[in-house]
LONUMI-994881 format. One record per residue (C-alpha): x, y, z; residue in one letter. Coordinates in pm, whole numbers, m for minus. Example, Ala and Ser with C-alpha at 12.3 -4.5 7.8 and 13.67 -1.06 7.14 Angstrom:
2
SITE       c1       c2       c3   resn
SITE     1230     m450      780      a
SITE     1367     m106      714      s
// end
This chain:
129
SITE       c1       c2       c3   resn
SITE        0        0        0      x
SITE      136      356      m97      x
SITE       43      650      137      x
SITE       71     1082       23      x
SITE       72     1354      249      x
SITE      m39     1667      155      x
SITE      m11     1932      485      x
SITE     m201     2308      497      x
SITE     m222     2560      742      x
SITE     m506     2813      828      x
SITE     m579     3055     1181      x
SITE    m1001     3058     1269      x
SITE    m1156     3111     1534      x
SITE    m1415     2911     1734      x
SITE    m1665     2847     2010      x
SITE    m1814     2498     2112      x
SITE    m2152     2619     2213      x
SITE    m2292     2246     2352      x
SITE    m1963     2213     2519      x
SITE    m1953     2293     2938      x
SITE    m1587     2387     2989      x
SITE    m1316     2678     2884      x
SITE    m1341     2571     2490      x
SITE    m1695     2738     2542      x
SITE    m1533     3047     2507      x
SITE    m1467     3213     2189      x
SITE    m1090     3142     2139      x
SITE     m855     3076     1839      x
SITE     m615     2835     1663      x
SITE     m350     2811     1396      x
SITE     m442     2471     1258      x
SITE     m262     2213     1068      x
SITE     m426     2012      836      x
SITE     m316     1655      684      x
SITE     m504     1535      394      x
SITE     m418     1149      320      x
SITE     m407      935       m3      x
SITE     m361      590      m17      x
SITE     m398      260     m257      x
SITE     m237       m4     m410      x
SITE      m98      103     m738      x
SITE       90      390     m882      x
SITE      m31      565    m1208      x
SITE      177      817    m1436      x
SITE      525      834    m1330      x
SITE      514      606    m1045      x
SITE      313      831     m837      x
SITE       18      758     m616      x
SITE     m141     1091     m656      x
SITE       43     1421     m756      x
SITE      117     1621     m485      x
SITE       58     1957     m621      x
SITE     m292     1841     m731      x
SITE     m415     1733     m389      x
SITE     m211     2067     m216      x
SITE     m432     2312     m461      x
SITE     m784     2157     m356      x
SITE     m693     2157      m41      x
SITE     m553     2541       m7      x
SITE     m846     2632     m259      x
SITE    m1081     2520       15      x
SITE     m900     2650      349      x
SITE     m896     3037      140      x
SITE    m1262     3024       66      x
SITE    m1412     2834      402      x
SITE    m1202     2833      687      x
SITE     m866     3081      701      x
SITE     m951     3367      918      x
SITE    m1306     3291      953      x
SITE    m1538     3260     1291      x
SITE    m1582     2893     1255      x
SITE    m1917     2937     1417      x
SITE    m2064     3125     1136      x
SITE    m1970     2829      886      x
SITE    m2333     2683      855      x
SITE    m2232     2327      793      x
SITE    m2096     2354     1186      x
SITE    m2449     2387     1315      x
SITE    m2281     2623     1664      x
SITE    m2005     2308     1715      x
SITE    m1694     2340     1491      x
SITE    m1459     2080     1651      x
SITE    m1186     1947     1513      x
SITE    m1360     1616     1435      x
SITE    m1601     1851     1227      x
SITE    m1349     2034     1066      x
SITE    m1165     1703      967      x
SITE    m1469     1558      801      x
SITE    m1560     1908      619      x
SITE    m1236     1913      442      x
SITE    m1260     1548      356      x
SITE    m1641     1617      214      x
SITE    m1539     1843       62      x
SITE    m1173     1749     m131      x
SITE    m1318     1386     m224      x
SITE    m1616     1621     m423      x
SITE    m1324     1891     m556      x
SITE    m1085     1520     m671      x
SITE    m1325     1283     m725      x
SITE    m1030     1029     m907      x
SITE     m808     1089     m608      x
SITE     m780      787     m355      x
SITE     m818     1021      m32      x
SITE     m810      797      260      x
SITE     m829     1042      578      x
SITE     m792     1387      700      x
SITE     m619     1508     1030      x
SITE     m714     1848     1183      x
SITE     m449     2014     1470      x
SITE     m557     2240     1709      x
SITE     m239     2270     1864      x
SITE       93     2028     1846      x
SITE      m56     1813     2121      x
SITE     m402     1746     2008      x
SITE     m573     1640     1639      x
SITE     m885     1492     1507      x
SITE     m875     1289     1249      x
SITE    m1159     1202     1026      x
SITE    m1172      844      804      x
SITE    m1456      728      605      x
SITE    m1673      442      687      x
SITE    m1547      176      430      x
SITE    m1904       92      347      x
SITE    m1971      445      216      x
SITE    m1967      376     m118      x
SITE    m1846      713     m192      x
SITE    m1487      604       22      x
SITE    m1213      538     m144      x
SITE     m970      254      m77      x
// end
C-alpha cells in the first residue's frame, strides 16, 4: 500500500456552544491540516497521486471556508466546529473537488498536542480505498 501527504495551514476562530468547559469560550487556533491518499498502485510516473494536485484543492478550500473565519458562522458547523467537524468538512469536501483521487483520511491540529482525524466508513460507497 502507498500512502501521500499533503499538509495546509489556516488561523479561525471558534466556540463549542454544547460544550460545558473553557473551549466554550470564543478562542482561536493556527491549525494544521493533513489530507491522506492511499492505494495499491501507482499511475503516471510512479506516483500515487500528484502532490501539487491534492495541495491546490486543499488550499483552494481553506482560502474560501475556513482561514480567518469565525468557525461558528460556517453553517455546515451547526454552533459546534470541533476538530472532528473540521476534519470531516475538508474530507467532504476534497473527495467532491478530486473525485479520481484515492483520499483515505484527514487530520485536523488544534495545537501540536491534540488532532482529530476524520476516516470514512469503508461501506460508504463514496470512500475510497
Amino acid at each position: 500500500m502507498y500512502y501521500i501527504r499533503v499538509e495546509a495551514e489556516f488561523a479561525a476562530a471558534h466556540r463549542i456552544v454544547h460544550y460545558h468547559g473553557k473551549c466554550e469560550r470564543f478562542h482561536g487556533h493556527n491549525y494544521k491540516v493533513r489530507v491522506w491518499a492511499s492505494g495499491e498502485s501507482l499511475g503516471e510516473g510512479g506516483m500515487l497521486v500528484d502532490f501539487g494536485i491534492v495541495k491546490a484543492a486543499l488550499r483552494n478550500l481553506i482560502d474560501e471556508s475556513l482561514d480567518h473565519r469565525d468557525l461558528n458562522e460556517v453553517p455546515v458547523f451547526e454552533d459546534d466546529p470541533s476538530a472532528e467537524r473540521i476534519a470531516k468538512f475538508i474530507y467532504d469536501r476534497l473527495r467532491d473537488a478530486l473525485p479520481k483521487v484515492p483520499l483515505s483520511a484527514v487530520d485536523v491540529f488544534e495545537t501540536g498536542a491534540s488532532m482529530a482525524r476524520y476516516v470514512p466508513d469503508p461501506a460508504d460507497p463514496r470512500a475510497r480505498p
